[in-house]
C-alpha positions in Angstrom: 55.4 148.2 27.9 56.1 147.1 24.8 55.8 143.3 23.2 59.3 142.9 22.9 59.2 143.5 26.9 56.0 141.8 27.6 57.7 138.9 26.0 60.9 138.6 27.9 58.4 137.3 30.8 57.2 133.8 31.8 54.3 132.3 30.0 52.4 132.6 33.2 52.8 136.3 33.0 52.2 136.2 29.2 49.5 134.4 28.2 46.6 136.1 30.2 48.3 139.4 28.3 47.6 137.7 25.1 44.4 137.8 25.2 42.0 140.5 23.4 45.0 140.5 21.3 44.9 140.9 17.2 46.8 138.8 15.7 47.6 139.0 11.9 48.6 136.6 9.5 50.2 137.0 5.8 51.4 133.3 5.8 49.5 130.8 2.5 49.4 133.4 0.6 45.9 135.0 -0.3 45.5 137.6 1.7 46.0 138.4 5.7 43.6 136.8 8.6 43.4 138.9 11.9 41.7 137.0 15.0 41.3 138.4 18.6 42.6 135.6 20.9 40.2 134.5 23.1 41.8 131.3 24.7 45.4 130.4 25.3 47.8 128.1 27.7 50.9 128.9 29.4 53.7 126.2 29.3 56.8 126.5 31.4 60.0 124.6 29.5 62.1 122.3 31.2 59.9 122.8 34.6 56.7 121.9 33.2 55.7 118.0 32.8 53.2 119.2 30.0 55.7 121.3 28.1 57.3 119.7 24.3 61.0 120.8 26.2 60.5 119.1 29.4 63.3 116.6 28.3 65.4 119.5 26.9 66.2 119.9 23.5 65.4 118.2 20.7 65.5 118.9 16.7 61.3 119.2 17.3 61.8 121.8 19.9 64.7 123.5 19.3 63.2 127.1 18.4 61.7 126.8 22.0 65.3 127.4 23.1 66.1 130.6 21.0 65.0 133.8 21.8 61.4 135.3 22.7 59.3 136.4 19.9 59.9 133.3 18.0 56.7 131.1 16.5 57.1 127.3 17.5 54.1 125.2 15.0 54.1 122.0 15.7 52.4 119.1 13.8 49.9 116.8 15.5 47.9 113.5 15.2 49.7 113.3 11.6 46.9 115.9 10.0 47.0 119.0 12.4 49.2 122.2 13.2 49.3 124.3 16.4 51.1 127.4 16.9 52.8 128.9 20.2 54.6 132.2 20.7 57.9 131.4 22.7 59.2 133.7 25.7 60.9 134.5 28.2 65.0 134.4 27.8 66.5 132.0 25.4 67.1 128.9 26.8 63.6 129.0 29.0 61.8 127.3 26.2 58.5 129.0 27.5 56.2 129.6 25.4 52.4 130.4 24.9 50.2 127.9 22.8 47.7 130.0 20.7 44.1 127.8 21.4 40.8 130.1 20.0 40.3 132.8 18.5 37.7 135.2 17.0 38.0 136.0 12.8 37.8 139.8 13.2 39.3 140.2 9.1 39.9 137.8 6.5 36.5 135.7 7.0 36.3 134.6 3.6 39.7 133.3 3.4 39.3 131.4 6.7 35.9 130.3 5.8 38.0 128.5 2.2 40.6 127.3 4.5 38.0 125.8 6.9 35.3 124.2 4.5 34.4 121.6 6.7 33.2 124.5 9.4 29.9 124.9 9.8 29.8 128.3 12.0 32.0 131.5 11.6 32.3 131.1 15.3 34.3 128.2 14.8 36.3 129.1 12.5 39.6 129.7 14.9 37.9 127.4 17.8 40.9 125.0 19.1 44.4 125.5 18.3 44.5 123.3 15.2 41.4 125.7 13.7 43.1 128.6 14.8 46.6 127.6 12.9 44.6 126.5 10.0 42.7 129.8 9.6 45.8 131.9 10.1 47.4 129.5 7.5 50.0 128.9 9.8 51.8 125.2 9.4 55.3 123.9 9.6 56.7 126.5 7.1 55.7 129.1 9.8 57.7 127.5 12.4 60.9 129.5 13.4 59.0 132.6 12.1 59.3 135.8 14.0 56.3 137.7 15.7 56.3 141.3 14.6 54.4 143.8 16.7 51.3 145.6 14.7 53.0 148.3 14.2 56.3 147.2 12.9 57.2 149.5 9.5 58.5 146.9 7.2 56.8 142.7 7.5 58.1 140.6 5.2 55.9 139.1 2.6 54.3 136.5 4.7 54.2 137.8 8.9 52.8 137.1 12.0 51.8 140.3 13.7 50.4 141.3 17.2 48.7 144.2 18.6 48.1 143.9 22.4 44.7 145.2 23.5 44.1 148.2 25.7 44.2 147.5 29.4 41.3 149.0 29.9 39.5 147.2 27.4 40.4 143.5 28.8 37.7 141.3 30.0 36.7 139.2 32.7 39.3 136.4 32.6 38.7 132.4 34.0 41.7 130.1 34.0 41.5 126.2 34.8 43.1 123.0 33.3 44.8 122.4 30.1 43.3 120.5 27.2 44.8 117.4 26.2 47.8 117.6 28.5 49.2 113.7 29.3 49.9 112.8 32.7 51.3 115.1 35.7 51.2 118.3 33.2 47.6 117.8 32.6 46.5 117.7 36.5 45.1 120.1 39.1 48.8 122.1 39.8 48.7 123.4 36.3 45.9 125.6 35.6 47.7 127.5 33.3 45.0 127.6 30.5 43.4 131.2 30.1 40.7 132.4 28.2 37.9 135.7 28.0 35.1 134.4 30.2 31.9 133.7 28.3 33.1 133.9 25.3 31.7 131.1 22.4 35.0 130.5 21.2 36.7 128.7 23.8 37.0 125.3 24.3 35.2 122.3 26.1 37.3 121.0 28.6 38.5 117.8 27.3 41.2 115.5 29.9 43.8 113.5 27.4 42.5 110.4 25.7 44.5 107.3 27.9 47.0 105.5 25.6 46.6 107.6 22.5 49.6 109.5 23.5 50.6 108.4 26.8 48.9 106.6 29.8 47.2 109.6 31.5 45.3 109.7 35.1 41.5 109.6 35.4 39.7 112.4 33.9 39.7 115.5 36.4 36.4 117.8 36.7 37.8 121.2 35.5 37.1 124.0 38.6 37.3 127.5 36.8 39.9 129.9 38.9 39.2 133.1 38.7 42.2 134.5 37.6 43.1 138.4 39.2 45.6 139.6 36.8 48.3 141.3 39.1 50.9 143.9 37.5 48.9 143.9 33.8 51.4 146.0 31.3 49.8 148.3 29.4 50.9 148.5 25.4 52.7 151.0 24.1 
């Protein structure tokens, strides 16, 4: 299967596929960045309390709507950017948010974009890291996802190559990070990521009040997650 077919799919069926995947970046200029995405989160559109389109359409979230293969970067807490690839049919507004990843080429660049970064592990460590590294920001929303081996990328391109199956690790999936109210509880545990790997996250429950009023913190229980139906890449 192809990514143009992988991507006509839910998120749910997406973003476990994501992972082990290189994804390259031409955008800022300087030179590309390739990561291998360790950790990512499914989000469902209009069905899903935690998703941007839950209310339905907005100016914010419009390239949700379109097509699959889109990039939807969003800005956050006034300073950050995160990046999601949308799929599924247009209209579903389901999409994949991009949350770790591990610098595989470009170190050097991602080291100067991330000064304040101590280790090269976390470098692409949470999604506003990630987009940083990749220099991904609002200019890079709307952009189209090109597979790897696409024969002409424009000048600055977000490209993917899906990892072998056979190659794909033990995956764990549990509750999303920073997700406000019903989207952030036990009946979404739509956050995936490679199991032991040092780039994923710390389970964090949203902060009460800084975006909305959340429940009590929930203990995260890791699911394993038994991939059914995994596509293999052309």
């Amino acid at each position: 299967m192809s990514l143009a077919e992988l991507l006509q799919q839910d998120a749910l069926t997406v973003a476990p596929q994501l992972l082990g995947a290189k994804l390259t970046s031409s955008f800022g200029g300087a030179g590309p960045v390739t990561v291998r995405l360790t950790e990512v989160e499914a989000y469902l559109g209009t069905s899903d309390p935690g998703s941007h389109a839950y209310n339905g359409p907005t100016p914010r979230t419009e390239i949700m709507f379109a097509e699959p293969g889109f990039i939807y970067v969003y800005f956050t807490d006034g300073i950050h950017s995160c990046a999601n690839i949308i799929c599924s049919p247009a209209g579903t507004a389901s999409g994949v948010l991009l949350r770790a990843g591990e610098i595989l080429d470009g170190v050097e660049l991602a080291r100067y974009r991330r000064l304040a970064t101590k280790n090269d592990r976390d470098l692409a460590s949470g999604p506003a890291r990630l987009a940083q590294a990749l220099g991904l920001d609002r200019k890079a929303n709307g952009a189209k996802l090109f597979a790897a081996d696409s024969m002409r990328l424009p000048a600055e391109a977000l490209s993917l190559e899906l990892a072998p199956l056979q190659s794909r690790e033990e995956i764990a999936s549990g509750l999303r990070i920073g997700v406000s109210g019903l989207g952030g509880g036990a009946a979404y545990p739509w956050r995936y990521w490679i199991d032991g790997n040092k780039t994923v996250s710390r389970y964090k429950a949203a902060v009460p009040g800084k975006i909305q009023d959340t429940a009590e913190r929930c203990l995260i229980a890791l699911i394993r997650y038994q991939p059914d139906g995994l596509v293999e890449p052309d």
